[in-house]
PADOGU-735694 format. One record per residue (C-alpha): z negated, x negated, y negated; residue number from 1; residue in three letters. Coordinates in steps of 0.02 Angstrom, whole numbers, m for minus. Layout:
N
+--------+--------+--------+-----+-----+
!      z !      x !      y !   i !  aa !
+--------+--------+--------+-----+-----+
!      Z !      X !      Y ! NUM ! ALA !
...
+--------+--------+--------+-----+-----+
***
This chain:
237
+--------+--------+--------+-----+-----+
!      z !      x !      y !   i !  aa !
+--------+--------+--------+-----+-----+
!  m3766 !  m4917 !  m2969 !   1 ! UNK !
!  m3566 !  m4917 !  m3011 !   2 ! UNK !
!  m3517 !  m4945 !  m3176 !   3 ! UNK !
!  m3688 !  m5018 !  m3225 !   4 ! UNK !
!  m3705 !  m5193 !  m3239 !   5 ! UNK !
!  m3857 !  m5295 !  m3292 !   6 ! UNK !
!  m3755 !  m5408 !  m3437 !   7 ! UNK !
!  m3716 !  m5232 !  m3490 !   8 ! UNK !
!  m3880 !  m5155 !  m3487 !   9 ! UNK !
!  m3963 !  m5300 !  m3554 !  10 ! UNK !
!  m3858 !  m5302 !  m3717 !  11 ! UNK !
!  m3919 !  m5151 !  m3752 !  12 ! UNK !
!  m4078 !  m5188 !  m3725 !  13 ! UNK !
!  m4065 !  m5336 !  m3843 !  14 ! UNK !
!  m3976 !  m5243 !  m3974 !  15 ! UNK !
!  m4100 !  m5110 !  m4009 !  16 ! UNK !
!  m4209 !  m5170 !  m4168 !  17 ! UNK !
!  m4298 !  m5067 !  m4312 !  18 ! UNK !
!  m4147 !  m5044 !  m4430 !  19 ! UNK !
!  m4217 !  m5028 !  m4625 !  20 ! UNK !
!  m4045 !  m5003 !  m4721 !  21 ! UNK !
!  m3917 !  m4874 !  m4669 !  22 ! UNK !
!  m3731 !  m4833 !  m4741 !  23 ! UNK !
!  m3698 !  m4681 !  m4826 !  24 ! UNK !
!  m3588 !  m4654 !  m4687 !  25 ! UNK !
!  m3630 !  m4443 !  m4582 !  26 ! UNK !
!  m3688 !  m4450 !  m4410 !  27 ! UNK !
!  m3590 !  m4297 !  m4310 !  28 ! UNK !
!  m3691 !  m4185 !  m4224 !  29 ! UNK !
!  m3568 !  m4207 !  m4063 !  30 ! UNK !
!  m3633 !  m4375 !  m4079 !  31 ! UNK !
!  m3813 !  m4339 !  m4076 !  32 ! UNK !
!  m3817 !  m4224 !  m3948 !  33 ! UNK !
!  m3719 !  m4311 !  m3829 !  34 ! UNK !
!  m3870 !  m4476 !  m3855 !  35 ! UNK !
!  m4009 !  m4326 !  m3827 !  36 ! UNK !
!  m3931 !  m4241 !  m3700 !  37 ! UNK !
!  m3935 !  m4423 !  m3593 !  38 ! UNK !
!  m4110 !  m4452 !  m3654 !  39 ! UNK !
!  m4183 !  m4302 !  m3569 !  40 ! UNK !
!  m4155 !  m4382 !  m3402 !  41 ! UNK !
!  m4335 !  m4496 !  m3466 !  42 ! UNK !
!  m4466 !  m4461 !  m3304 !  43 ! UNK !
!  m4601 !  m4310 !  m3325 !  44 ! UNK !
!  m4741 !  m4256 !  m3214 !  45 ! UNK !
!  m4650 !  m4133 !  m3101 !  46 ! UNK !
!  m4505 !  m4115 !  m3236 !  47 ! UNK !
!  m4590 !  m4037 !  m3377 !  48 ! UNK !
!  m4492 !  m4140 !  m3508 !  49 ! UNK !
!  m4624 !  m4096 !  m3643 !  50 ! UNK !
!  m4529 !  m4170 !  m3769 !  51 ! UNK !
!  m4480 !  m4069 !  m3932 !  52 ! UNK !
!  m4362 !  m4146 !  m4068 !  53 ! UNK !
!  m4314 !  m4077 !  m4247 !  54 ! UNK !
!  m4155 !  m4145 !  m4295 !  55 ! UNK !
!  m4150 !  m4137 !  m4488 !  56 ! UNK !
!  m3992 !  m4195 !  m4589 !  57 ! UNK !
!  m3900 !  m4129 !  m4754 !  58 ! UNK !
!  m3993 !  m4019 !  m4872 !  59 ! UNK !
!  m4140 !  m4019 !  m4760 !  60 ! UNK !
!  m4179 !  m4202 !  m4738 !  61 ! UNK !
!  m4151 !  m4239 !  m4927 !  62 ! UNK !
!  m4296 !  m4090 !  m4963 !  63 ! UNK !
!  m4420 !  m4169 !  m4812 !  64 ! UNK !
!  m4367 !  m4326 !  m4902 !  65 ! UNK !
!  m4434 !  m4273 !  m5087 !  66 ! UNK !
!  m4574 !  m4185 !  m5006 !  67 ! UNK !
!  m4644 !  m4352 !  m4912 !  68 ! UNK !
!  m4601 !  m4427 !  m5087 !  69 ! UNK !
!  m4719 !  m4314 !  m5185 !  70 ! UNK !
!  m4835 !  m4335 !  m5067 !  71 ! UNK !
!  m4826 !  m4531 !  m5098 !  72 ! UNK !
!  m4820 !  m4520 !  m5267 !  73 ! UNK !
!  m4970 !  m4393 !  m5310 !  74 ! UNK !
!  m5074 !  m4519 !  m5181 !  75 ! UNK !
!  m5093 !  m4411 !  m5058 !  76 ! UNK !
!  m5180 !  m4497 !  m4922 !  77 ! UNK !
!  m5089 !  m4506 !  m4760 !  78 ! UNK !
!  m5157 !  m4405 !  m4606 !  79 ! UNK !
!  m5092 !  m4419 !  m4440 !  80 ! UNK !
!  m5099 !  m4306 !  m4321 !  81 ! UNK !
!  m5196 !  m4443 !  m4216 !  82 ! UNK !
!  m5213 !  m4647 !  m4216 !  83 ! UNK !
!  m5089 !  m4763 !  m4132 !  84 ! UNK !
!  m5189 !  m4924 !  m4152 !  85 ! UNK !
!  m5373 !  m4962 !  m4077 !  86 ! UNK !
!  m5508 !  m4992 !  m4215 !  87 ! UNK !
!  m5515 !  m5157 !  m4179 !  88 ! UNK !
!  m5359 !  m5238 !  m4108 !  89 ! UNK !
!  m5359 !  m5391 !  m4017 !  90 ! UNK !
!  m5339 !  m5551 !  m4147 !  91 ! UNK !
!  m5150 !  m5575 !  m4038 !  92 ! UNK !
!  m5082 !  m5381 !  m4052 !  93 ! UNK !
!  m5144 !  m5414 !  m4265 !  94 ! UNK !
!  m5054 !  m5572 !  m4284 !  95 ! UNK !
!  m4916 !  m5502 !  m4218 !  96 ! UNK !
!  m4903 !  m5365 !  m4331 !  97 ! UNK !
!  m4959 !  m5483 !  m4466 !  98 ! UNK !
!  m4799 !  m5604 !  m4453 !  99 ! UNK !
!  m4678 !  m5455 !  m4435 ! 100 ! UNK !
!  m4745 !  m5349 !  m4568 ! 101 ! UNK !
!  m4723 !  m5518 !  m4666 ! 102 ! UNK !
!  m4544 !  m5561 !  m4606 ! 103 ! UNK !
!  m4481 !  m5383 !  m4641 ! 104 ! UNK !
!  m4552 !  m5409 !  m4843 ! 105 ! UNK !
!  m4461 !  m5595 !  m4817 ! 106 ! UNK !
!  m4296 !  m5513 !  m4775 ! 107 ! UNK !
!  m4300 !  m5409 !  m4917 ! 108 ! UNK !
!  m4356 !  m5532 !  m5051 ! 109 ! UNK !
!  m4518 !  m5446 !  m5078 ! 110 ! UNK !
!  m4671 !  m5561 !  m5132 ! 111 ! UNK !
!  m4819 !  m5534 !  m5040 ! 112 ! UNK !
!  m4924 !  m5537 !  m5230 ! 113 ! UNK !
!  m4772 !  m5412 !  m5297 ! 114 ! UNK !
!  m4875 !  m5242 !  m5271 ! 115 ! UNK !
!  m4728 !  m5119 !  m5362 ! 116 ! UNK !
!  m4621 !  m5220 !  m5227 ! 117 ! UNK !
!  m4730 !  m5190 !  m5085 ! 118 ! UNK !
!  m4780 !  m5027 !  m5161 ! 119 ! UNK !
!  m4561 !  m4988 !  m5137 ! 120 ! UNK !
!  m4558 !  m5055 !  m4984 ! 121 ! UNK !
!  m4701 !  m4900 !  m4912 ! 122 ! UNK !
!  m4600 !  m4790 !  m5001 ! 123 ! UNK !
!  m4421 !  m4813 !  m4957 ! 124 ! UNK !
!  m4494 !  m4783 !  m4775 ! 125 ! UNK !
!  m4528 !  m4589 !  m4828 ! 126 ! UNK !
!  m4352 !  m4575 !  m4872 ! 127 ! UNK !
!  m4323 !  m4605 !  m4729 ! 128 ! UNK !
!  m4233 !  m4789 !  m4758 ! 129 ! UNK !
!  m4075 !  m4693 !  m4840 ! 130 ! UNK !
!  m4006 !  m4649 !  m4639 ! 131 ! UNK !
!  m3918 !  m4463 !  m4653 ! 132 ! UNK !
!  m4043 !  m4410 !  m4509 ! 133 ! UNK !
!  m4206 !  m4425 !  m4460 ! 134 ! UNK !
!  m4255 !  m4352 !  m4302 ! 135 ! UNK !
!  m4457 !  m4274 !  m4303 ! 136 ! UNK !
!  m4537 !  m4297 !  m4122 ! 137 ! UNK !
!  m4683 !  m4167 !  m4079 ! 138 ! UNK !
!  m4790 !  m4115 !  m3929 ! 139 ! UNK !
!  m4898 !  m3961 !  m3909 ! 140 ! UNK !
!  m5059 !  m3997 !  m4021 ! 141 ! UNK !
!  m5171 !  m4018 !  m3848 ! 142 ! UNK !
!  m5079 !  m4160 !  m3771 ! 143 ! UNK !
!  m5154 !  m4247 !  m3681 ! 144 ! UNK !
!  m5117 !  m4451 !  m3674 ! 145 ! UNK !
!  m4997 !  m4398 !  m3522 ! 146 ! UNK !
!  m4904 !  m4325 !  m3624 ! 147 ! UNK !
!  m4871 !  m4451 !  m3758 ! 148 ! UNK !
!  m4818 !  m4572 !  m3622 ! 149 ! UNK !
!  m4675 !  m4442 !  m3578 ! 150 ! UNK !
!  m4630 !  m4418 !  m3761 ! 151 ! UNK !
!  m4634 !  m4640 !  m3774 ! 152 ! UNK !
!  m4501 !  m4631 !  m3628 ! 153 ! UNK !
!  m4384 !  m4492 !  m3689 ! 154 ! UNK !
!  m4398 !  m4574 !  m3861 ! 155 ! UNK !
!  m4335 !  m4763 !  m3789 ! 156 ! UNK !
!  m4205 !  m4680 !  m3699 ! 157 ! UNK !
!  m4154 !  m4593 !  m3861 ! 158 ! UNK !
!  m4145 !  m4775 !  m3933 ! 159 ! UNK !
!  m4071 !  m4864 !  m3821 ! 160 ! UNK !
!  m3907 !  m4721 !  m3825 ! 161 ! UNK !
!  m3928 !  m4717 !  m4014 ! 162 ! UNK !
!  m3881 !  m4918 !  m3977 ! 163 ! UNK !
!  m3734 !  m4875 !  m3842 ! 164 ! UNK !
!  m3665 !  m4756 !  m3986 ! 165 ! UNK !
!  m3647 !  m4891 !  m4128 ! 166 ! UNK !
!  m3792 !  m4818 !  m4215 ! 167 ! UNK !
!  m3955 !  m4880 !  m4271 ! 168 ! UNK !
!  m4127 !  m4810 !  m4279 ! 169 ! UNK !
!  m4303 !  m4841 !  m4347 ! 170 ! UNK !
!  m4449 !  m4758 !  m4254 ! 171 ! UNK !
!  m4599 !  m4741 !  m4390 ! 172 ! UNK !
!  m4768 !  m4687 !  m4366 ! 173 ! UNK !
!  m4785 !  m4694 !  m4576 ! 174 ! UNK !
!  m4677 !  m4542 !  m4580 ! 175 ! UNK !
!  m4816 !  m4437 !  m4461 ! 176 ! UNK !
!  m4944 !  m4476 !  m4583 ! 177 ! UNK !
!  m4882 !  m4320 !  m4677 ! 178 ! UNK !
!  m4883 !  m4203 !  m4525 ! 179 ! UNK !
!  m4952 !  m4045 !  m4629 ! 180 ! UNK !
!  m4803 !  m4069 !  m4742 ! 181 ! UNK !
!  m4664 !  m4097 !  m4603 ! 182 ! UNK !
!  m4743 !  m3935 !  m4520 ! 183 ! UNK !
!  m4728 !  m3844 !  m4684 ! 184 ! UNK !
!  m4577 !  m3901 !  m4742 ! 185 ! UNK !
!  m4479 !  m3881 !  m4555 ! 186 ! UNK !
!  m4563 !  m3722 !  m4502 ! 187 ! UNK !
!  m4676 !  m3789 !  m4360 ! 188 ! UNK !
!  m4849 !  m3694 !  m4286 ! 189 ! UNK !
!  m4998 !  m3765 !  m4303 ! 190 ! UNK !
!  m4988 !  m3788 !  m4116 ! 191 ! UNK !
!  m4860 !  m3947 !  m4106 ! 192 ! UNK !
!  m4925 !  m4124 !  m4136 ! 193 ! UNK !
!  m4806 !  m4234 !  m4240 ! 194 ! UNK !
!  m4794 !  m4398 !  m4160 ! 195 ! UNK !
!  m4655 !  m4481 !  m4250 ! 196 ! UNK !
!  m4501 !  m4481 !  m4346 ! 197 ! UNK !
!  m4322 !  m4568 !  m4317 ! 198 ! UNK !
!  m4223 !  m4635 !  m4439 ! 199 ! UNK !
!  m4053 !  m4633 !  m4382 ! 200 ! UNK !
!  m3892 !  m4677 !  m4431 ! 201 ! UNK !
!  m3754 !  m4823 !  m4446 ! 202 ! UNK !
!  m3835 !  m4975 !  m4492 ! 203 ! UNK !
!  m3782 !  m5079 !  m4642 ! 204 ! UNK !
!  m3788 !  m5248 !  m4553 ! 205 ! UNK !
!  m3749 !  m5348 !  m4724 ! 206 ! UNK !
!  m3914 !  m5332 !  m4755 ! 207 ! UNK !
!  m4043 !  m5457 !  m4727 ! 208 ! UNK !
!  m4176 !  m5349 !  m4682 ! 209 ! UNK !
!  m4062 !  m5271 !  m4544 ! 210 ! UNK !
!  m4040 !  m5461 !  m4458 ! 211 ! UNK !
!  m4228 !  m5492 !  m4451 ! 212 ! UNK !
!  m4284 !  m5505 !  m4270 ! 213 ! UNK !
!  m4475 !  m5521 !  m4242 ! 214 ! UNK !
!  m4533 !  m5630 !  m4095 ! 215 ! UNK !
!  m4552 !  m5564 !  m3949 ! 216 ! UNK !
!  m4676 !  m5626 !  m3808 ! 217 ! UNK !
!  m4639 !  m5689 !  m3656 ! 218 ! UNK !
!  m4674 !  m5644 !  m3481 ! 219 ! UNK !
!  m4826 !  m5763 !  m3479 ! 220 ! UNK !
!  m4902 !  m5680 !  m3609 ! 221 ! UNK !
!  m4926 !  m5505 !  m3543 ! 222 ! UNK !
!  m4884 !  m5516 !  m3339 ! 223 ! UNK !
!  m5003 !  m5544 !  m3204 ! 224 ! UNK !
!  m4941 !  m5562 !  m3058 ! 225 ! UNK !
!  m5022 !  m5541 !  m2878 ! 226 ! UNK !
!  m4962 !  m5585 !  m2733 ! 227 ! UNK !
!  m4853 !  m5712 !  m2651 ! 228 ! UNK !
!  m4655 !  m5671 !  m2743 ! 229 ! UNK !
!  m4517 !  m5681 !  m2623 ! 230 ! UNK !
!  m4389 !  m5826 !  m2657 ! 231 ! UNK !
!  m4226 !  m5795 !  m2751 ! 232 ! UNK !
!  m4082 !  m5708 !  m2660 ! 233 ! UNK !
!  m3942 !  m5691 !  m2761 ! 234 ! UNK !
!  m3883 !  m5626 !  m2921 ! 235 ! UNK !
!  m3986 !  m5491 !  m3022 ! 236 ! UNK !
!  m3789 !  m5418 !  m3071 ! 237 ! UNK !
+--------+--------+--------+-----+-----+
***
């Protein structure tokens, strides 16, 4: 396509990471809907772009903030609106998730025996990481797992234009463990499923935390392929 390059498209790519510190620095709203108005070209089953987004800044997000908060600090047990892990994961998805989890705490100076750190750490997530946004994803309550496929594509594109824009984000499943209380607090029916919040805004990229970059596999790791390939004929772009 003209005007798109793969160096290009690839940077941004590579450039979208969970950001965990943001500036005090507003986010304009001509801003953010320009970034949704190019994620809503994410595929649907015959178009039905099922996707619904709450967009909560100011006054609003510093009261869902306080609210999460509370809920954190009166140990109210988290309860999602559904699971996004199996049971049992495989021993390679958990040591994955254990060396992040552990580089993210590394970043940040946190001790893995300092609990009040740790115990911070959970917490700052329900403020939402300090970004001046944070964006609540939902689907009607029945979706089915078609659905939340849809949602996962309009929600990378959302990302990856977030990225494009100079911003950063930090999708976080932690944040849909309070789903009664976003409902409440933002007006939603019993009839939408909360499947994640966004925090969004300009990242502070002096801190540590904000340079971590987990490993990531490599093709061998999770392609198959079948088939005889066809031999290289010329530049990707």
């Amino acid at each position: 396509m003209e005007g798109v390059t793969w160096t290009g498209f690839s940077a941004v790519l590579r450039a979208r990471q969970s950001k965990r510190c943001f500036l005090d620095r507003p986010v304009s709203r001509r801003v953010l809907e320009k970034v949704l108005r190019a994620a809503a070209h994410a595929p649907s089953t015959r178009n039905g772009q099922p996707w619904q987004v709450a967009v909560v800044s100011g006054s609003s997000r510093d009261a869902l903030a306080r609210r999460l908060c509370a809920d954190f600090d009166h140990g109210l047990e988290p309860k999602p609106d559904y699971p996004n892990r199996p049971a049992r994961p495989d021993e390679t998805t958990a040591a994955r998730a254990r060396e992040a989890g552990a580089g993210v705490l590394r970043a940040k100076g946190i001790a893995r025996e300092d609990r009040a750190a740790r115990r911070t750490h959970v917490r700052d997530n329900l403020r939402f990481y300090g970004a001046p946004v944070e964006m609540i994803f939902h689907l009607p309550a029945d979706a089915p797992p078609g659905l939340f496929l849809e949602m996962g594509l309009f929600l990378e594109n959302v990302m990856l234009a977030l990225v494009a824009c100079g911003l950063g984000s930090c999708p976080q499943y932690s944040v849909a463990g309070h789903a009664d209380s976003i409902r409440d607090e933002l007006g939603l029916g019993a009839d939408r499923l909360i499947v994640c919040g966004l925090a969004v805004g300009y990242p502070d990229e002096s801190m540590a935390v904000n340079r971590f970059r987990p490993r990531r596999a490599v093709p061998a790791e999770y392609v198959q392929w079948h088939g005889r390939q066809p031999p290289e004929t010329g530049s990707a772009g």
